[in-house]
Kinemage of the C-alpha trace (Angstrom):
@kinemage 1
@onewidth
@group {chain A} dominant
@subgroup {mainchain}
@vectorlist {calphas} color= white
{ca unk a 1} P -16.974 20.563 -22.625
{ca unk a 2} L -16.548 17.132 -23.568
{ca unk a 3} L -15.570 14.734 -21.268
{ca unk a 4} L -12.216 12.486 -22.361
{ca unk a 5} L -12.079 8.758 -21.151
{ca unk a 6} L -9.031 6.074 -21.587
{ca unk a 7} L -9.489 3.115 -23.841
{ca unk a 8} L -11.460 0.469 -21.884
{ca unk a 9} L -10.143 -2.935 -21.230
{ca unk a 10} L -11.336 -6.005 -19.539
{ca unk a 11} L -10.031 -8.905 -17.831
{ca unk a 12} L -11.518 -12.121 -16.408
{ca unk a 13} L -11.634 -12.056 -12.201
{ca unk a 14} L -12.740 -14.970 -11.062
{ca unk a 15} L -15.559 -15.123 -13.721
{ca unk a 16} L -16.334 -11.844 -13.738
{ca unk a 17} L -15.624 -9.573 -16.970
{ca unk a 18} L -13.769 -6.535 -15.359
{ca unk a 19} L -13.495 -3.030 -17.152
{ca unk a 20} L -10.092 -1.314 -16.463
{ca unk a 21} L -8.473 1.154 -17.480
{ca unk a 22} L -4.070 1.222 -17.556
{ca unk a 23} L -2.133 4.429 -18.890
{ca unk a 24} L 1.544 5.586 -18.319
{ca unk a 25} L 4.482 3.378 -18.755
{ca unk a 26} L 7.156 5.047 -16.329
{ca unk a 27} L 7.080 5.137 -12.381
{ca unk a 28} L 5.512 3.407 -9.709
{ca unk a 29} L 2.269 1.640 -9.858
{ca unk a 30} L -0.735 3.454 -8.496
{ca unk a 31} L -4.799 1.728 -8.617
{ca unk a 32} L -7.324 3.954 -8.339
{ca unk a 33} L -10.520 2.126 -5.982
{ca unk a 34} L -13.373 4.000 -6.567
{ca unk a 35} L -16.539 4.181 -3.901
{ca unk a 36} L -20.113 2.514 -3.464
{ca unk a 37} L -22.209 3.322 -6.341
{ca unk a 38} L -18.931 4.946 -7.744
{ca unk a 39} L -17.208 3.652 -10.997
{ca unk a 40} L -13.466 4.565 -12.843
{ca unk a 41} L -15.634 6.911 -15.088
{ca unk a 42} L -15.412 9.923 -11.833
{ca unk a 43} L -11.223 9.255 -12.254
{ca unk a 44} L -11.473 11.077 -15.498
{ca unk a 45} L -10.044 14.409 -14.211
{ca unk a 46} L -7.053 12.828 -12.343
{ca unk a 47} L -5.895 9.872 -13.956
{ca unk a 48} L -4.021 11.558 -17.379
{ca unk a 49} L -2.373 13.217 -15.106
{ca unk a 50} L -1.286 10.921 -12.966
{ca unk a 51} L -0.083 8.685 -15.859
{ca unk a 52} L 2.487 11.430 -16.894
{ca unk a 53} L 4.456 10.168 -14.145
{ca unk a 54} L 3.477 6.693 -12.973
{ca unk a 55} L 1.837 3.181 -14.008
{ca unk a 56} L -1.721 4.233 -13.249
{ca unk a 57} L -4.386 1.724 -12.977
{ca unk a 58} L -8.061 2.236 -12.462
{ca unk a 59} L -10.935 -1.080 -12.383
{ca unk a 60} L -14.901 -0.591 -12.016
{ca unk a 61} L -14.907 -3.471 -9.024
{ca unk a 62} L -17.259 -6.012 -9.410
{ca unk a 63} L -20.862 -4.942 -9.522
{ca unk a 64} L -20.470 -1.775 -10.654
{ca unk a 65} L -19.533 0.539 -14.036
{ca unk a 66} L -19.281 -1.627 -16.757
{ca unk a 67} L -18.164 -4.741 -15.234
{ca unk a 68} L -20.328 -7.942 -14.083
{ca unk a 69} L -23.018 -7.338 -11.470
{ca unk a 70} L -23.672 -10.722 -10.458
{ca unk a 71} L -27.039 -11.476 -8.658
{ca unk a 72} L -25.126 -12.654 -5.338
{ca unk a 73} L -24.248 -10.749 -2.146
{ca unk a 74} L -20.753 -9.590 -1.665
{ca unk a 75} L -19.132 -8.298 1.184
{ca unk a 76} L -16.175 -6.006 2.118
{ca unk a 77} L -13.983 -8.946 2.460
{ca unk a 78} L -15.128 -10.775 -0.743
{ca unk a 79} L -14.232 -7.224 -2.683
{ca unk a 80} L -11.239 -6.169 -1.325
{ca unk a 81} L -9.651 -9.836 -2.271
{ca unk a 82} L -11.598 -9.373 -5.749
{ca unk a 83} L -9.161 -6.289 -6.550
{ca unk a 84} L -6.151 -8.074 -4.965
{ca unk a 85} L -7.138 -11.055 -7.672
{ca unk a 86} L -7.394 -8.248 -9.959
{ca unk a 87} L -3.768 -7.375 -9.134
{ca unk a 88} L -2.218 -10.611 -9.318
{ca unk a 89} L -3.767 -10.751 -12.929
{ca unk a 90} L -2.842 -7.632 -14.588
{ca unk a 91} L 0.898 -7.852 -12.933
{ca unk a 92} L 0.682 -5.924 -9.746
{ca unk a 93} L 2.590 -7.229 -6.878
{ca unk a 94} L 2.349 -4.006 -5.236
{ca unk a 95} L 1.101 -0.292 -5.604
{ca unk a 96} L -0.504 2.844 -4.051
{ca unk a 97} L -3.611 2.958 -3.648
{ca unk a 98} L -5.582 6.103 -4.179
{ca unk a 99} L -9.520 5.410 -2.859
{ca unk a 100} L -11.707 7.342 -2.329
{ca unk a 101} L -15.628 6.574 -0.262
{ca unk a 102} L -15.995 3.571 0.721
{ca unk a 103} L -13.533 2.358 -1.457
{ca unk a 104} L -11.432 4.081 1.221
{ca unk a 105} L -12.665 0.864 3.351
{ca unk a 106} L -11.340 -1.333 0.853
{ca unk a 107} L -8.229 -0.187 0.787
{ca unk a 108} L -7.458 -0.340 4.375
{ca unk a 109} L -8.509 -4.039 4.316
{ca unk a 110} L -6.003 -4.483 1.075
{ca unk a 111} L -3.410 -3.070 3.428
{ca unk a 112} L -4.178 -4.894 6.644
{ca unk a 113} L -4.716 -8.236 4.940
{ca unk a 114} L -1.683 -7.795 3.023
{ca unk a 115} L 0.446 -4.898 3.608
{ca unk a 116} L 3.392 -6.080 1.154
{ca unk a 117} L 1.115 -4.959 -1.470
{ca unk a 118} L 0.493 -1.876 -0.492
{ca unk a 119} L 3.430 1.050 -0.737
{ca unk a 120} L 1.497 4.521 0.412
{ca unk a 121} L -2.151 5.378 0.795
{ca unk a 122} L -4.477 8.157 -0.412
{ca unk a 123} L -7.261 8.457 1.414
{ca unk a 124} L -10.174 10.379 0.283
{ca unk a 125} L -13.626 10.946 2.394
{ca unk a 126} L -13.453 7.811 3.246
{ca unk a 127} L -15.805 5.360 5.079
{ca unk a 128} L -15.836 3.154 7.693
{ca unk a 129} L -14.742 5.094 10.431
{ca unk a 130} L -17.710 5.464 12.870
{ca unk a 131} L -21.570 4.848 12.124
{ca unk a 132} L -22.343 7.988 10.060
{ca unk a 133} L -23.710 7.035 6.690
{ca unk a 134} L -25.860 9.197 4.759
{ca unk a 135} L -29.650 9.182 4.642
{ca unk a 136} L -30.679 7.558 1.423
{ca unk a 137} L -28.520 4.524 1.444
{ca unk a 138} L -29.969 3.901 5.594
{ca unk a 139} L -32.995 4.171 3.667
{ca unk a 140} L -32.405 1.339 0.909
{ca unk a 141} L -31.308 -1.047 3.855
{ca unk a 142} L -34.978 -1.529 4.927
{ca unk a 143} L -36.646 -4.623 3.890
{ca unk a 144} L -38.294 -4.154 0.206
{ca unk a 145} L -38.099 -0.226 0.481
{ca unk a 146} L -34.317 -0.212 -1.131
{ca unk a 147} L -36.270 -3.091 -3.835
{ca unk a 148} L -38.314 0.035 -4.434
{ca unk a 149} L -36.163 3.391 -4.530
{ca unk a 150} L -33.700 1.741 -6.474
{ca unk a 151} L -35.021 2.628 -9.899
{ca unk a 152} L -32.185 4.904 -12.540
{ca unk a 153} L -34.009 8.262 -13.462
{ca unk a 154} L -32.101 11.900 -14.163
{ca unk a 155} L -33.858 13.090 -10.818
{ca unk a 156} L -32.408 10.389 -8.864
{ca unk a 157} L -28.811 11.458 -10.270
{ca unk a 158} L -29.519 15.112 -10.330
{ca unk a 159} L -30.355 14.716 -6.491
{ca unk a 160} L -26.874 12.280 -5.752
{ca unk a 161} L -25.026 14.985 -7.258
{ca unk a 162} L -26.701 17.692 -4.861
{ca unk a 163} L -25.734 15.696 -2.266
{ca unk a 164} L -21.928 14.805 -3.284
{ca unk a 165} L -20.985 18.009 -4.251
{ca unk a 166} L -20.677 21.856 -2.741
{ca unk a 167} L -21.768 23.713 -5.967
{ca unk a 168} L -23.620 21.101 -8.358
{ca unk a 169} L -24.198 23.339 -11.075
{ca unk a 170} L -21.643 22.968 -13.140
{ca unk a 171} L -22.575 19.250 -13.049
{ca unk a 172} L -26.255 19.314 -13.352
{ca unk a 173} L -25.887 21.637 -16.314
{ca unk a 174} L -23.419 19.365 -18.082
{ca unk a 175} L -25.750 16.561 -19.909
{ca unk a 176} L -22.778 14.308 -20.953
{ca unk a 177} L -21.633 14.339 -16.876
{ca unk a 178} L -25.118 13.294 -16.058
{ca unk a 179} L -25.301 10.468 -18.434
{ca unk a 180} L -22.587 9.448 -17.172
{ca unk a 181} L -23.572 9.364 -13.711
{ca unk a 182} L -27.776 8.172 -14.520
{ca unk a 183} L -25.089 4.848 -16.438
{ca unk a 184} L -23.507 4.100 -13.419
{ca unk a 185} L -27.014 4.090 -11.373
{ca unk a 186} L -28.937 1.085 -13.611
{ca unk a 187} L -31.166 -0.974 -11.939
{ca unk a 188} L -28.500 -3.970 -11.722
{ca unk a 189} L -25.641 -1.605 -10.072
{ca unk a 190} L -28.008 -0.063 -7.720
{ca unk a 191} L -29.589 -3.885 -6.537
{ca unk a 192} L -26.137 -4.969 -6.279
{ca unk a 193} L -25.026 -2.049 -3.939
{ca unk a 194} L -27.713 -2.702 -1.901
{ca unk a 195} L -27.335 -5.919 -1.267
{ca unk a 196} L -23.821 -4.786 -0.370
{ca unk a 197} L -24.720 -2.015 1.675
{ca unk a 198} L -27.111 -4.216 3.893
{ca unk a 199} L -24.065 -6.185 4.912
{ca unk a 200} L -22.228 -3.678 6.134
{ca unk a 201} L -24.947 -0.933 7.324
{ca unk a 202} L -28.343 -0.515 8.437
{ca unk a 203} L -31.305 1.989 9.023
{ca unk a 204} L -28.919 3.503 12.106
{ca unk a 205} L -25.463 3.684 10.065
{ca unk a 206} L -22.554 1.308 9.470
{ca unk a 207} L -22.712 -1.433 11.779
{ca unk a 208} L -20.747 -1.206 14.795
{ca unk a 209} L -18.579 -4.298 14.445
{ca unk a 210} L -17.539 -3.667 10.510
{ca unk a 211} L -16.581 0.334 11.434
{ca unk a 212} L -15.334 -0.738 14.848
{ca unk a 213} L -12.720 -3.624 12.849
{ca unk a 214} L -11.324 -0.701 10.778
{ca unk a 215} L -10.888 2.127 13.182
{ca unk a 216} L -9.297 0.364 15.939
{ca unk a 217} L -7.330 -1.190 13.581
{ca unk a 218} L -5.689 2.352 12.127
{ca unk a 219} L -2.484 1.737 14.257
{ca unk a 220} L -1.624 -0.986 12.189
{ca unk a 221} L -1.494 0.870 8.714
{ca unk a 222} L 2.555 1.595 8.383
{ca unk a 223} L 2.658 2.702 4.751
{ca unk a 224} L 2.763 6.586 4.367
{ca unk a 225} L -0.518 8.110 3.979
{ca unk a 226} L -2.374 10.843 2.780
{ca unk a 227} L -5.788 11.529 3.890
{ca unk a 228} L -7.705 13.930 1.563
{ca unk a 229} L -11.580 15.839 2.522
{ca unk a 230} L -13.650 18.137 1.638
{ca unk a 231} L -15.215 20.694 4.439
{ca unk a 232} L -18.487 20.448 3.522
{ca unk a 233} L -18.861 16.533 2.904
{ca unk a 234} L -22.868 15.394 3.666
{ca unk a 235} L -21.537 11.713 2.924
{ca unk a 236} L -19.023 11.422 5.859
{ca unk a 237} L -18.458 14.043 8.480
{ca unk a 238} L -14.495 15.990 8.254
{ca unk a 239} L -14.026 15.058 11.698
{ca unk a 240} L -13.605 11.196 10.449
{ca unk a 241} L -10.276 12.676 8.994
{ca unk a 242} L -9.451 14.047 12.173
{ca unk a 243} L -9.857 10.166 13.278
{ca unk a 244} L -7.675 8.795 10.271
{ca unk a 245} L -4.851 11.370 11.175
{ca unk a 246} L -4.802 10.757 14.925
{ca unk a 247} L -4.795 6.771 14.117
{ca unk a 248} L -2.458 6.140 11.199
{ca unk a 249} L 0.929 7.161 12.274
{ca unk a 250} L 2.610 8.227 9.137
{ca unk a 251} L -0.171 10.312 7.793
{ca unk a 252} L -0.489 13.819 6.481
{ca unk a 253} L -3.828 15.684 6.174
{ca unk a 254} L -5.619 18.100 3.162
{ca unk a 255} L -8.607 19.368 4.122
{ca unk a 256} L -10.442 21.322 1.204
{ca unk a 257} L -13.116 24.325 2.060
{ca unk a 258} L -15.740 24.674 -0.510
{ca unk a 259} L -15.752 21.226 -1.240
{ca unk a 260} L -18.224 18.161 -0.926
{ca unk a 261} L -17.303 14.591 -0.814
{ca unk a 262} L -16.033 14.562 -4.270
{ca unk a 263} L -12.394 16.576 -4.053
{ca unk a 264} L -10.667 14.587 -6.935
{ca unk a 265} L -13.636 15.897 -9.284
{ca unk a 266} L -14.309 19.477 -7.608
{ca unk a 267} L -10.954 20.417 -6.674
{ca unk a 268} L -9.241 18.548 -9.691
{ca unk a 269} L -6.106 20.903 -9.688
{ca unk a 270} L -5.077 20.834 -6.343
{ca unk a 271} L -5.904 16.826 -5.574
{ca unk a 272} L -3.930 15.912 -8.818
{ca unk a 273} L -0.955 18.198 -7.453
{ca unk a 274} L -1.474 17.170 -3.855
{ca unk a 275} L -1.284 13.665 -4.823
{ca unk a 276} L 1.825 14.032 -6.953
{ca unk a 277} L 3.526 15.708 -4.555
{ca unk a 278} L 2.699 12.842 -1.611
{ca unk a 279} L 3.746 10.066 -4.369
{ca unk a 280} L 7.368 11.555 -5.322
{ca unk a 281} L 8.411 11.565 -1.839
């Protein structure tokens, strides 16, 4: 089945050539903030629908997809006030924000740093929430060994896919899906995330004082919220929803059996109509 994307578009952040993607022209603004190693590409699913009733944004942030992977080290911080530059530019004084992975982290820093931006929160699998972090990217945070994993092949994107998903078959036997996924692992994207990773994590998980500024900081977070998670997520455990819902007050929780850390792609249906339904009220 082929695989139907939005007309790309690009915009100039702070020097860097941004690829975006903006559909529907009716009800409130949503942005779409996709993960580490992610890019707006795994949106492809939700965001048509989403457009039928709001002003839906998507952007590949900077260093991955198809937008500038500058040969500098970003943090947290310097990316979650690259998409609120991103904002100002395309017109977006404020929005929900639907993020999933450690774009989940951004998110919550968009809406601590400035919560006038933000009007409700999807949450999905997020990160940042206590020191689990999967094996392979503890892995690439040694000294030279992430210089030497991080090289594009199929197997490398056959085996993410194992990991990110319940049932990868229908994935792995889908060549234009795993194009598009072995594209958004190249040799710049996966140097750049690496670099990124090592400021946040290590060979024993997220570092305690980046996960430890987010979580104790969930009591904060006043916009409505919807936390989203699969049962069966190797990326981040379930129970770090557990922690979301017990720390941000006005929050509602979707927990998804059968499902990886990738609900928006393997449970398309129900995330598209669970997200509707949180937006509209």
């Amino acid at each position: 089945m082929a695989i139907d994307f939005p007309e790309d578009k690009y915009i100039d952040v702070d020097g860097v050539n941004t690829r975006y993607w903006a559909l529907g022209e009716k009800g409130q603004p949503v942005l779409f903030i996709h993960g580490q190693g992610g890019a707006i590409d795994y949106w492809y699913k939700n965001i048509f629908e989403l457009a039928e009733h709001h002003k839906v944004y998507a952007l590949d942030w900077v260093g991955s997809g198809k937008s500038d992977k500058p040969n500098a080290t970003y943090t947290l911080d310097d990316i979650s006030q690259f998409i609120i530059r991103f904002m100002d530019l395309v017109g977006m004084p404020h929005a929900s924000l639907i993020a999933g992975s450690v774009g989940g982290m951004l998110a919550l820093k968009i809406a601590l740093q400035c919560p006038n931006r933000v009007d409700k929160l999807v949450l999905i699998a997020i990160g940042g929430l206590g020191k689990e972090v999967p094996f392979p990217a503890r892995l690439t945070s040694l000294p030279m060994v992430g210089e030497v994993l991080n090289h594009p092949s199929l197997g490398a994107a056959r085996f993410m896919m194992r990991q990110c998903v319940f049932d990868p078959d229908p994935y792995l036997n889908n060549s234009e899906f795993m194009d598009m996924v072995l594209r958004n692992i190249s040799s710049e994207i996966l140097q750049f995330q690496t670099r990124l990773f090592r400021t946040m994590g290590n060979f024993f998980g997220m570092k305690s004082e980046v996960w430890q500024a987010i979580r104790n900081r969930l009591p904060e977070i006043q916009v409505p919220t919807l936390i989203l998670w699969g049962k069966q997520d190797r990326a981040f455990p379930v129970s770090h929803a557990v922690i979301a819902a017990n720390g941000i007050k006005d929050s509602q929780m979707v927990l998804l059996d059968e499902c990886g850390h990738l609900p928006y792609l393997e449970f398309a249906h129900e995330f598209n109509a669970s997200v509707l339904q949180f937006l509209s009220t």
